[in-house]
C-alpha positions in Angstrom: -16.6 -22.5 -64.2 -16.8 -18.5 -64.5 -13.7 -18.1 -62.3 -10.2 -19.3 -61.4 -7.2 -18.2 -59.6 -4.7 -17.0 -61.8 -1.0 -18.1 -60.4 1.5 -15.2 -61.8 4.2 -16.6 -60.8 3.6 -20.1 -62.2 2.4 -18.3 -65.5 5.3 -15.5 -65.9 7.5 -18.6 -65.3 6.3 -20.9 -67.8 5.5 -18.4 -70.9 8.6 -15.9 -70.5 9.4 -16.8 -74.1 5.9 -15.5 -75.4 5.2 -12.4 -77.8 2.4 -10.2 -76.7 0.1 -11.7 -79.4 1.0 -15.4 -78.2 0.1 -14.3 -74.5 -3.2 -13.2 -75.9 -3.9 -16.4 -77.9 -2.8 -18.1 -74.8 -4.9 -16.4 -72.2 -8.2 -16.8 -74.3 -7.5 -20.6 -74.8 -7.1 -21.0 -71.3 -10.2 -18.8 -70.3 -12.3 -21.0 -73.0 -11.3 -24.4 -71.0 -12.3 -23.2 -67.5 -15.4 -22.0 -69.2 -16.6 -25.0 -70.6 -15.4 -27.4 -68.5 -14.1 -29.5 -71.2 -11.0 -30.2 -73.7 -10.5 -27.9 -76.5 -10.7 -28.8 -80.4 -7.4 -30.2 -81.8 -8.5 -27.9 -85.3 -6.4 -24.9 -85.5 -9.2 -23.3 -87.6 -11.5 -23.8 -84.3 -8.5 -22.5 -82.0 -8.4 -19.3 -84.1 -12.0 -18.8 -84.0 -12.1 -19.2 -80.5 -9.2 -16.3 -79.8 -10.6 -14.4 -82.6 -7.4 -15.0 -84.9 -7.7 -13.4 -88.1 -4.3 -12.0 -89.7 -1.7 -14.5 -90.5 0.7 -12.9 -87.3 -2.7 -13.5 -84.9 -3.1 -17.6 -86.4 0.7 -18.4 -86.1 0.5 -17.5 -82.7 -2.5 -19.8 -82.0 -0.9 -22.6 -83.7 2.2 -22.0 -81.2 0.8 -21.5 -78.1 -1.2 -24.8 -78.8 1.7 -26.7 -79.8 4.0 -25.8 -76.3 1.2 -25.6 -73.7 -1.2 -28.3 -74.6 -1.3 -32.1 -75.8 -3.7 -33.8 -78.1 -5.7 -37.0 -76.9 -8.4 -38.6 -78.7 -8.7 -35.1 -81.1 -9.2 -32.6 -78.3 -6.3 -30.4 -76.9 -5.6 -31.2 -72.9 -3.8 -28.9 -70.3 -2.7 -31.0 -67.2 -2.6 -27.9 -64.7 -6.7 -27.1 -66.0 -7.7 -30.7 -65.3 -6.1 -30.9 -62.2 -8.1 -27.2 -61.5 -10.9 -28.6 -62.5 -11.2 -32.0 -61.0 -10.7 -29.8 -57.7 -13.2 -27.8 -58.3 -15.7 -30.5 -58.8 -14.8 -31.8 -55.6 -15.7 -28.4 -53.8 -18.8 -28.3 -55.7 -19.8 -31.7 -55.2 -19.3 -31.2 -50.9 -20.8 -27.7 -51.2 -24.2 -29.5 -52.9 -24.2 -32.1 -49.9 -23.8 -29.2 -47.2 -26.5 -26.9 -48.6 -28.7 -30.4 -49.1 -28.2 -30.6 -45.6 -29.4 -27.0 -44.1 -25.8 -26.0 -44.2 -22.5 -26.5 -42.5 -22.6 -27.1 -39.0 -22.1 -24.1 -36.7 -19.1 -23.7 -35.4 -18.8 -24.6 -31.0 -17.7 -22.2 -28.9 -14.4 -22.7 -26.6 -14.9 -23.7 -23.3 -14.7 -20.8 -20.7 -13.6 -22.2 -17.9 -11.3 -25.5 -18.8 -10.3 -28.3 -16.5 -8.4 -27.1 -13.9 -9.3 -23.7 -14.2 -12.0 -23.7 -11.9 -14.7 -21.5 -11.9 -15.2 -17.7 -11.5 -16.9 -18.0 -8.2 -13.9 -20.2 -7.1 -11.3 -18.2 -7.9 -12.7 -15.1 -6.9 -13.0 -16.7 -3.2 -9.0 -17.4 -2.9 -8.8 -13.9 -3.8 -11.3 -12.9 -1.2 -12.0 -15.6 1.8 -14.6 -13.1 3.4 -16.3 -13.3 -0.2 -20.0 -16.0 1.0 -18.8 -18.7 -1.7 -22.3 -19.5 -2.1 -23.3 -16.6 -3.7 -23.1 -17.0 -7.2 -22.1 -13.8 -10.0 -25.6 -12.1 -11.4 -25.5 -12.7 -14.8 -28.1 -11.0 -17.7 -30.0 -14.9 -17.0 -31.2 -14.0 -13.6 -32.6 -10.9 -14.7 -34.1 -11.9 -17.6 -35.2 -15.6 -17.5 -34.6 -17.3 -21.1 -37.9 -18.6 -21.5 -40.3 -16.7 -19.2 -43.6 -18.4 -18.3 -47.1 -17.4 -21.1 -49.2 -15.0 -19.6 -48.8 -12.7 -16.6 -45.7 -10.8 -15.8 -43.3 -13.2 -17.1 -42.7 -14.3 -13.4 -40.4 -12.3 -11.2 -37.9 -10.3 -13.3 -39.0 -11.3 -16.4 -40.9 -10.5 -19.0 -43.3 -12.0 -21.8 -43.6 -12.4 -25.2 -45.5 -9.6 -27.1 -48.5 -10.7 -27.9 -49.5 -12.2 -31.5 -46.0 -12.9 -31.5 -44.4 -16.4 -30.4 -40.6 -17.6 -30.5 -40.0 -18.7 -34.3 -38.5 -22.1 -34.4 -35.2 -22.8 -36.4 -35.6 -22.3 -40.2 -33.6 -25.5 -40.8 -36.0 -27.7 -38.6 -38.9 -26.1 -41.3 -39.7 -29.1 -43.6 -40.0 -26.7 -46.7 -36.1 -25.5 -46.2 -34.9 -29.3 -46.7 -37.6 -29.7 -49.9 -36.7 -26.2 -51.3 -32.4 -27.2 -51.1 -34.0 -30.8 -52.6 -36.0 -30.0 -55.3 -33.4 -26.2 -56.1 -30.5 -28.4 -57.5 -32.6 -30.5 -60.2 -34.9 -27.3 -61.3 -31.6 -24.7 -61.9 -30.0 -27.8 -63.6 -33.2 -28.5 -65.5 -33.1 -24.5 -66.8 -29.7 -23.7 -67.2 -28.3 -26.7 -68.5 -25.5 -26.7 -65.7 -25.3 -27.7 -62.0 -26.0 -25.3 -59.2 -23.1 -24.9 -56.9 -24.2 -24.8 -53.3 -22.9 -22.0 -51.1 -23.0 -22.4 -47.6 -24.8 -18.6 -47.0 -27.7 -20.2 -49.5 -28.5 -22.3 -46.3 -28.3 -19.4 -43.5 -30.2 -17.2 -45.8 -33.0 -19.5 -46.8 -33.3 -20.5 -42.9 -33.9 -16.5 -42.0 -36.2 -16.4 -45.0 -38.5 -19.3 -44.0 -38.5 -17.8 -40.6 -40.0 -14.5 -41.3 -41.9 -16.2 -44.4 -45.1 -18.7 -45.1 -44.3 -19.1 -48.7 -44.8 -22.8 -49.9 -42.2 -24.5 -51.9 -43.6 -24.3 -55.1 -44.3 -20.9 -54.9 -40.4 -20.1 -53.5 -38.9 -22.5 -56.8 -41.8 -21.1 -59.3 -40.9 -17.4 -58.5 -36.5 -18.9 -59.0 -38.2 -19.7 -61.9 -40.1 -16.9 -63.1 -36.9 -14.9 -62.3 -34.6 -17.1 -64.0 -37.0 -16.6 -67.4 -37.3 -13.0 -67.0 -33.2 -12.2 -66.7 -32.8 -14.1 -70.0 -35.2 -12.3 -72.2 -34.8 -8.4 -70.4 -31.5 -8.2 -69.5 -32.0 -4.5 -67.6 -34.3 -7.0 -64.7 -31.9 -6.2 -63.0 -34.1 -7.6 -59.3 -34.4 -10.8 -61.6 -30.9 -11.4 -61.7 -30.4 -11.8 -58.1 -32.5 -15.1 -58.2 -29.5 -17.3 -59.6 -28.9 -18.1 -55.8 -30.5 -19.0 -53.1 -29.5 -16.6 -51.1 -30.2 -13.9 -54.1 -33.7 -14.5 -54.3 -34.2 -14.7 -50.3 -32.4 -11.5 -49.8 -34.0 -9.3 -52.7 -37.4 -11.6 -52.6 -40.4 -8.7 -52.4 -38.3 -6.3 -55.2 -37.7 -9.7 -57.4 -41.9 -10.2 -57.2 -42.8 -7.0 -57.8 -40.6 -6.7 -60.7 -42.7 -10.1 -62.2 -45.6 -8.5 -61.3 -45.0 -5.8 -63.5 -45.4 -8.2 -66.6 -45.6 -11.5 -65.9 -43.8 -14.3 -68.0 -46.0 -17.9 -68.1 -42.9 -20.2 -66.5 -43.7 -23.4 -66.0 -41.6 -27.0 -65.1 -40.2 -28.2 -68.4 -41.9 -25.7 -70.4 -39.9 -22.3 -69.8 -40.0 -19.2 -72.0 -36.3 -19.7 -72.5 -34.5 -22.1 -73.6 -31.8 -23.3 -71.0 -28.3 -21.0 -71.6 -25.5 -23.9 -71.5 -21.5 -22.5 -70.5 -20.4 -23.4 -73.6 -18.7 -22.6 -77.0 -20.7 -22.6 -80.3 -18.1 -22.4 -83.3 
């Protein structure tokens, strides 16, 4: 977890009595938990290592901070308002991987225009008019330009057709390879990074608009993730690289992310990557 809200309220409230050193030792305790997702040691020699303690001042205020904000369980240090931070954030994670799974969260319907009781446009404009023919129904952009004009000819009467070489695209989340691409995504990053992928809900509307304009296969769409993924950990300036940790990164910034591969090619392949997978965690 590489972010959480920070409540300065609940925080000025709760460590008024701290020194500036203690607020520091405190801070980067606190930033260490969220990071790793996990307890902290109950060794105060680990605790300074994490906040960097090194004069005698610095350790002291470790040892404090650890003493009044956090209890030991089992030999790891536990913070109740983390936990709680956490286990929410799990939660969110865990329904944001069954929308994305999904194609997405459902679009949102429109309010009805005219509600019961209202009654229609034509309707009322004939109380406001009686000489108005109630038959004739309001020209609307549909009767001049049919939705779905006949192939071939003019398009019928009005209307007009399709440019040629270039039919209506069906819906990117009806495409087979979106739902095997959001399948097959969460296992791979997992597999790399040594962390679950938290689904965002633009990683569906992006990938649909991708596969639309796009006959890439699935294996190539998760080999190039791949590729990508490889490339950002051993030159940190690929800077197109980078924007493959998403979905809706390597859709957006797909043809500058291959041409930068192209450039010098790393051999990436399922279970054998150039890297080995970068874990969030703490090695003391």
């Amino acid at each position: 977890m590489h972010y959480y809200q920070h409540h300065v309220g609940d925080y000025n409230r709760d460590t008024a009595q701290l020194s500036v050193t203690e607020h520091g030792a405190y801070r980067l305790l606190m930033d260490a938990y969220y990071v790793s997702e996990r307890p902290l040691p109950a060794s105060a020699d680990m605790l300074c290592r994490i906040c960097r303690a090194i004069t005698k001042a610095e350790r002291e205020a470790v040892k404090t901070v650890a003493r009044l904000f956090f209890r030991e369980e089992n030999g790891e240090l536990r913070h109740k308002r983390i936990d709680d931070e956490l286990e929410k954030y799990e939660r969110k994670s865990e329904a944001n991987r069954v929308n994305g799974a999904k194609g997405g969260r459902p679009p949102k319907r429109k309010p009805d225009e005219n509600p019961v009781g209202s009654g229609s446009i034509t309707q009322r404009a004939t109380e406001r008019d009686p000489n108005l023919n109630p038959n004739q129904e309001p020209v609307t952009k549909n009767q001049l330009i049919p939705p779905n004009p006949p192939a071939g000819g003019d398009g019928g009467a009005g209307g007009i057709s399709p440019p040629p070489g270039k039919p209506l695209k069906p819906d990117g989340t009806s495409d087979p390879r979106h739902h095997a691409i959001t399948q097959a995504w969460g296992p791979r990053f997992e597999e790399f990074h040594g962390f679950r992928y938290d689904f965002q809900g633009k990683d569906a509307v992006r990938l649909r608009n991708f596969l639309q304009r796009s006959r890439e296969g699935v294996e190539t769409f998760l080999e190039v993730a791949e590729s990508a993924w490889a490339r950002t950990h051993e030159d940190t300036y690929a800077s197109a690289s980078k924007r493959a940790a998403t979905i809706a990164g390597l859709c957006d910034h797909w043809n500058a992310i291959r041409t930068e591969l192209q450039a010098r090619p790393l051999p990436v392949g399922r279970g054998n990557h150039a890297a080995e997978p970068q874990r969030a965690s703490f090695k003391l």
